[in-house]
C-alpha angles and dihedrals in degrees: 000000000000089000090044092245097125134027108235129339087282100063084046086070096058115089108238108179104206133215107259131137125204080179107135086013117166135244110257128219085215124057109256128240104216120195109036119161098022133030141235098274114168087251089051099039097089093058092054099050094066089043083050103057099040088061094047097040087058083063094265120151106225118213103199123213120197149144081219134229114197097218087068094034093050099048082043100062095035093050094041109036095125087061102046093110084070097048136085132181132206122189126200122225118147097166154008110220104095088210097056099036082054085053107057096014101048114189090359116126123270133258091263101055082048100055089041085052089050092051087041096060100043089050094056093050107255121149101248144180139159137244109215089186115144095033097209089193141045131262101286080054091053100046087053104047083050091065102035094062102024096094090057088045110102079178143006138343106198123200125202131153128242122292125242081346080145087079096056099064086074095047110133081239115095094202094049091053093047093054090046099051099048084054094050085057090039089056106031107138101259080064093054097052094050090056087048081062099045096042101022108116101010126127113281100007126147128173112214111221097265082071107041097052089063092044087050088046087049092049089050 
């Protein structure tokens, strides 16, 4: 909506593949992120295999971004074995409550299918990390959700909070400022810097830079 691309927060819901070639694509000093701006859903899976391979095929190395569906990971790692040295996945989850994931995240897949295409893709070999950004709990959650998928990370899990959630707590929908408003206090900085206690220094860990501006405040 803000870039004019769909009417209203309906049509954003419907799946519109657009025209668009990576035929003939160059090779880039700098790794991709494909896709951007949707994600690998299994409709739109057909048409990213081909982008996909076009990018890889020019010599690129794809960082792949996704709140991930198996049925597309899965079709991913089997089709392009002989590239996964040049491919990196990073799965979002930023939680592990399904109320609250079908809150913020609607139609996307649960935690579950997440966590099977995590192990899915480690397992096949595939170089993998998470984005925890949003983080949709508080820091118990995020404590937990680091040791849960650790042992399936190669690289990093990042954790960052919500962005402008702030605006949220004053939506005409009851529900939507309830929610926002439990995750504010979730996620207060005291909060923060108690997660930053509990995480800081531990494999695999990244802060995300809504998190390291209040531990840099705090250090000032």
């Amino acid at each position: 909506m803000r870039f004019g691309r769909v009417a209203d927060s309906e049509a954003w819901q419907e799946e519109n593949l657009r025209d668009a070639s990576t035929a003939g694509c160059k090779k880039y000093d700098s790794t991709i992120m494909f896709p951007t701006t949707h994600d690998i859903t299994p409709a739109y899976l057909p048409a990213y295999r081909v982008h996909l391979f076009n990018l890889l095929e020019a010599g690129n190395t794809v960082l792949m971004v996704t709140k991930p569906h198996f049925e597309s990971i899965q079709a991913i790692c089997s089709e392009f074995s002989t590239f996964r040295d040049n491919i990196m996945f990073r799965f979002t989850i930023g939680g592990l409550n399904t109320e609250v994931m079908s809150h913020w995240e609607p139609g996307a897949p649960l935690f579950e299918e997440r966590l099977q295409c995590l192990k899915y893709a480690f397992e096949q070999g595939y170089t993998t990390s998470v984005s925890a950004e949003p983080m949709l709990g508080g820091r118990d959650e995020a404590v937990k959700l680091y040791y849960l998928l650790e042992p399936y990370i190669t690289r990093e899990i990042w954790f960052g909070k919500m962005n402008n959630i702030g605006g949220f707590r004053t939506s005409a929908d009851p529900e939507v400022a309830r929610y926002a408003q439990e995750l504010l206090e979730l996620q207060s900085n005291d909060e923060i810097m108690e997660l930053v206690g509990n995480l800081n220094g531990l494999p695999k860990v990244e802060w995300k830079d809504s998190i390291k501006e209040i531990i840099a405040r705090r250090a000032g």
